[in-house]
C-alpha positions, 0 to 999 in steps of 0.5 A, a space after each residue: 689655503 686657509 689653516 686651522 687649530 683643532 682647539 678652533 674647530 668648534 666656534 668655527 662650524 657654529 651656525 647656518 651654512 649654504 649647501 651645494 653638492 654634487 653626487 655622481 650619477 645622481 646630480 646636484 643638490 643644494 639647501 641649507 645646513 644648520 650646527 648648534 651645540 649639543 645641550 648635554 655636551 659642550 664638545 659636541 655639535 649637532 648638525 641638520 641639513 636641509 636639501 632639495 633632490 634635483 626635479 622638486 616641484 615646489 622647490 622646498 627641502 625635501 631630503 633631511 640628514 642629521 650627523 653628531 659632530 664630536 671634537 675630541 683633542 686632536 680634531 673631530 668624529 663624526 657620527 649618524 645622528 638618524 636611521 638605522 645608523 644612528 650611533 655609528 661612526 661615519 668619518 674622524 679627522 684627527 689634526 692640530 693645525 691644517 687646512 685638508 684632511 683626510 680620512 679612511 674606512 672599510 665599512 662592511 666592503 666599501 671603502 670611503 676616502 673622505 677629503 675636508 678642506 678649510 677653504 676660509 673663515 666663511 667656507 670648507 668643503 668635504 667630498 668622498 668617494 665610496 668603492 665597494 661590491 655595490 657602490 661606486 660614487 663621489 660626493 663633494 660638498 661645499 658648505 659656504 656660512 650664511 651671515 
């Protein structure tokens, strides 16, 4: 398994990343995701992903996300970037050196179990799985960097 220094974290999300995912009960969606520094904050990235739900006609990215990717010194936060949760805190891995990670946090009654996984220099994947009063899924993402 590959391993990783928090103080690496930063260049190795920089640029363009193929997307698969997997959502249970929905299907799998793929499409493109994109991190570029924040311009008001070296330790900062943005981060967009671009997918395409299953069924689309025309096959063109049809379902957008956007999260701020804040590195901190010991791993990163990640927090919504749009809708109504812009802001807020979504996961937070904290590290030194690793290849998995893992987060947990009750939002509202749902209980979100997050696994990050450094698979190599050109892939990593994240998956989580949410429980609640009314939710019950898993989604796993593999992010592979487009060269």
């Amino acid at each position: 398994m590959y391993e990783i220094e928090s103080k690496q974290v930063l260049p190795y999300f920089l640029g363009d990343w193929k997307v698969q995912r997997e959502i249970s009960g929905f299907g799998d969606i793929v499409g493109q995701a994109k991190f570029t520094l924040n311009s008001g904050s070296e330790q900062r990235l943005e981060y967009r992903e671009a997918m395409i739900l299953p069924n689309s006609v025309d096959q063109k990215p049809n379902a957008f996300r956007e999260y701020e990717y804040r590195i901190t010194d010991m791993g990163f936060d990640i927090f919504f970037a749009d809708g109504a949760t812009k802001g807020e805190l979504f996961l937070s891995f904290a590290f030194t050196h690793a290849s998995t990670l893992t987060s947990y946090h009750l939002c509202i009654k749902d209980h979100y179990d997050a696994k990050f996984e450094f698979l190599s220099e050109t892939e990593f994947e994240l998956s989580f799985s949410v429980v609640g009063p009314h939710k019950d899924y898993a989604i796993r993402t593999r992010f592979i960097k487009v060269n």
